[in-house]
C-alpha positions in Angstrom: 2.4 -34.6 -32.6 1.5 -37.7 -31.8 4.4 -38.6 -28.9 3.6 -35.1 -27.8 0.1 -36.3 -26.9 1.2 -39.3 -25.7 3.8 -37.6 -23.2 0.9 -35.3 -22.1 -1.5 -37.7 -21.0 1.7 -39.2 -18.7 2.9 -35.9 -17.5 -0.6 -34.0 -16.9 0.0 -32.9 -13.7 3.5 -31.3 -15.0 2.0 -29.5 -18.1 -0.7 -28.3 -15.7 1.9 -26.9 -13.2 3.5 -25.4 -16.4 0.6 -23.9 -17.8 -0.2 -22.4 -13.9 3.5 -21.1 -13.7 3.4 -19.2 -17.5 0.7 -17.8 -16.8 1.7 -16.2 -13.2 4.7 -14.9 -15.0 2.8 -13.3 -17.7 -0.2 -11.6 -16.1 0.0 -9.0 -13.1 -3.5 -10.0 -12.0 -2.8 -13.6 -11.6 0.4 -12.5 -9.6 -1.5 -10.3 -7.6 -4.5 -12.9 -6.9 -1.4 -15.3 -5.7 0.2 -12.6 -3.2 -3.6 -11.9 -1.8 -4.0 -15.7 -1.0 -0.4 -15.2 0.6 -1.4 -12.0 2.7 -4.5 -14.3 4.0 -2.6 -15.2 6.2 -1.4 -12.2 7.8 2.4 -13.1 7.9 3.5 -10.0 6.5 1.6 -7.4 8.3 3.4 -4.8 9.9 2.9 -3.4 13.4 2.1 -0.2 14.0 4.8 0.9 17.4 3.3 1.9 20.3 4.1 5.2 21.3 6.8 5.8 24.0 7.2 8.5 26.6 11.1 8.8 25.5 12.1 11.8 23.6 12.7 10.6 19.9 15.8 10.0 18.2 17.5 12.3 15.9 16.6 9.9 13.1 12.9 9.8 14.3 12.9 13.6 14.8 13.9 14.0 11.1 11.1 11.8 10.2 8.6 14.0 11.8 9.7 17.7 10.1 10.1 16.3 6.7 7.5 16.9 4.4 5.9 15.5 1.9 3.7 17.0 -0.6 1.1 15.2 -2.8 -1.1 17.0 -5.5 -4.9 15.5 -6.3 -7.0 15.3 -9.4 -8.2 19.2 -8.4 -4.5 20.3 -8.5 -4.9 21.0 -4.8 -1.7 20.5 -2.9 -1.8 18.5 0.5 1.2 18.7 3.0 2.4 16.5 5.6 3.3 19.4 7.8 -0.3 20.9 7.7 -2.2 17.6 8.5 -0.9 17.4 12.5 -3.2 16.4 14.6 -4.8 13.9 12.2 -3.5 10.5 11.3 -1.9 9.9 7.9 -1.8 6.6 6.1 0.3 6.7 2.8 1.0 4.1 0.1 3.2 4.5 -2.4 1.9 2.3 -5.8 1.7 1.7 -8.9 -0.7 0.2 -11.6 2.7 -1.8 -12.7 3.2 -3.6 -9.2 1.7 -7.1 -8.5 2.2 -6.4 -4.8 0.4 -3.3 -4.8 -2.3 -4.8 -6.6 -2.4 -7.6 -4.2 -2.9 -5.5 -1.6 -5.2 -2.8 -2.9 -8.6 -4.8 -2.2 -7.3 -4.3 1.4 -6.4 -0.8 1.4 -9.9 0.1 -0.3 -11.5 -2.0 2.3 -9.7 0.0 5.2 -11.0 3.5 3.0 -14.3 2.6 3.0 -14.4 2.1 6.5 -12.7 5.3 7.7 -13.3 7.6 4.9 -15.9 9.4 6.9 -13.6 9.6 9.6 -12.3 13.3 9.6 -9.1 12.5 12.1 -7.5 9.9 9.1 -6.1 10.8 5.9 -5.5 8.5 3.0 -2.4 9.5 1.0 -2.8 7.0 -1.8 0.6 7.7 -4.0 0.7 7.0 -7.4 4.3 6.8 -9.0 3.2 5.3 -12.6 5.7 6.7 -15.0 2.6 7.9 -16.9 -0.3 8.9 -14.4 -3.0 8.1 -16.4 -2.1 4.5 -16.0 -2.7 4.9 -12.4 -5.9 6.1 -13.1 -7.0 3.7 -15.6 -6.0 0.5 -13.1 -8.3 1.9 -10.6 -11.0 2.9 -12.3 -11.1 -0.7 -14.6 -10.3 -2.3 -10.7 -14.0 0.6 -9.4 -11.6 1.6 -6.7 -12.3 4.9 -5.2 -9.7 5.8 -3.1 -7.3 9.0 -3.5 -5.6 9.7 -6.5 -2.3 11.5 -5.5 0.9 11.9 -7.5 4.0 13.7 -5.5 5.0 17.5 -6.0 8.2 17.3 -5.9 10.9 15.2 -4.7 10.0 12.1 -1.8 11.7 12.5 1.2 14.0 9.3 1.9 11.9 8.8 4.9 9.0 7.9 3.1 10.3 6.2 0.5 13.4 4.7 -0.5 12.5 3.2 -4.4 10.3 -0.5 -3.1 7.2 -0.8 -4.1 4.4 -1.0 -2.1 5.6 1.3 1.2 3.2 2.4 3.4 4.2 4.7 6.4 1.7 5.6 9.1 2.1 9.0 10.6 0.5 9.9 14.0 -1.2 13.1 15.1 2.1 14.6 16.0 3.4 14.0 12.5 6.4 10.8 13.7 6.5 8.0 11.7 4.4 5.2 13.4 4.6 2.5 11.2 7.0 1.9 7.8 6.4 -0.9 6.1 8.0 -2.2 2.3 6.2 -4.9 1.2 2.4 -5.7 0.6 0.3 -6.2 3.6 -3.4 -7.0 4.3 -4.7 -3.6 6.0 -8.4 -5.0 6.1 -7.5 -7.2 9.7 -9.6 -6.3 12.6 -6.3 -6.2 14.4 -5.0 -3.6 12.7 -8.4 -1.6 12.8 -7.8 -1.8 16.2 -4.1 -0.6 16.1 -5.5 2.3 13.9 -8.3 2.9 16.9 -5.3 3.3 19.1 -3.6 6.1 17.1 -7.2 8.3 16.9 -7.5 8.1 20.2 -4.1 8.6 21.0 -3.6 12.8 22.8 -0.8 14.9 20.6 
């Protein structure tokens, strides 16, 4: 016990880089304050595409008449294909993911800033194995923004199985933005990038 003592005071920076790295491994919420100081920076933001006067591809057009439907707390099921004319934001989480948790914080900043903003809808997408898990992170994290599971199956062009997504649909219903990966949505620039989309004509 001794030696061990000894070889600690020598190596204190090493057992304190140990001690950092065990515990990152072990707890979600320490990964997920990590990955937030990482998304500070804003190097792995996504851009939302500026719309074109082209006619889309047959990839793109796909993207647009796919549907995807999302049932709330109420059991009232939301549709995709009946929200034209608004934008949609949707993320795909769970309670489970250190990235999603990373980027949460942001994503409830960017709700409680447009929430009153009849022309966006949140699509907040839970895919916990066991819903009430979802609920539980959110409610122990006083987040208050949509709790949605899917009815029914995902389309491919939504999600693919990574964890976060978060796909941006504009008023015409094409995919604007589809991003796998965390991301900070609470940066002025992409306020302003959202901005473009409300104002955007159909």
């Amino acid at each position: 016990m001794k030696v061990f003592k000894i070889w600690i005071q020598k190596n204190w920076s090493t057992t304190i880089l140990v001690i950092i790295f065990i515990i990152l491994f072990v707890s979600p919420d320490a990964k997920a304050w990590l990955m937030r100081q990482v998304l500070s920076t804003g190097f792995l933001n996504s851009k939302i595409e500026e719309k074109t006067s082209r006619q889309p591809s047959s990839e793109n057009q796909s993207a647009v008449v796919q549907n995807l439907s999302v049932i709330d707390d109420n059991r009232e099921i939301i549709n995709t294909s009946q929200l034209r004319g608004k934008v949609v934001f949707i993320n795909f989480w769970a309670s489970w993911c250190p990235p999603c948790r990373a980027e949460f914080p942001s994503i409830q900043a960017f709700y409680d800033k447009y929430k009153g903003n009849k022309n966006l809808v949140f699509l907040t997408v839970n895919l916990d194995d066991e819903t009430v898990l979802g609920k539980m992170y959110l409610k122990k994290e006083q987040f208050s923004i949509p709790f949605l599971i899917p009815n029914g199956a995902v389309p491919n062009e939504y999600f693919s199985g990574s964890l976060p997504t978060t796909v941006i649909l504009d008023k015409s219903g094409k995919i604007r933005m589809h991003h796998t990966g965390m991301a900070d949505y609470s940066k002025n620039s992409f306020y302003q990038e959202i901005n473009q989309l409300l104002n955007e004509q159909q």
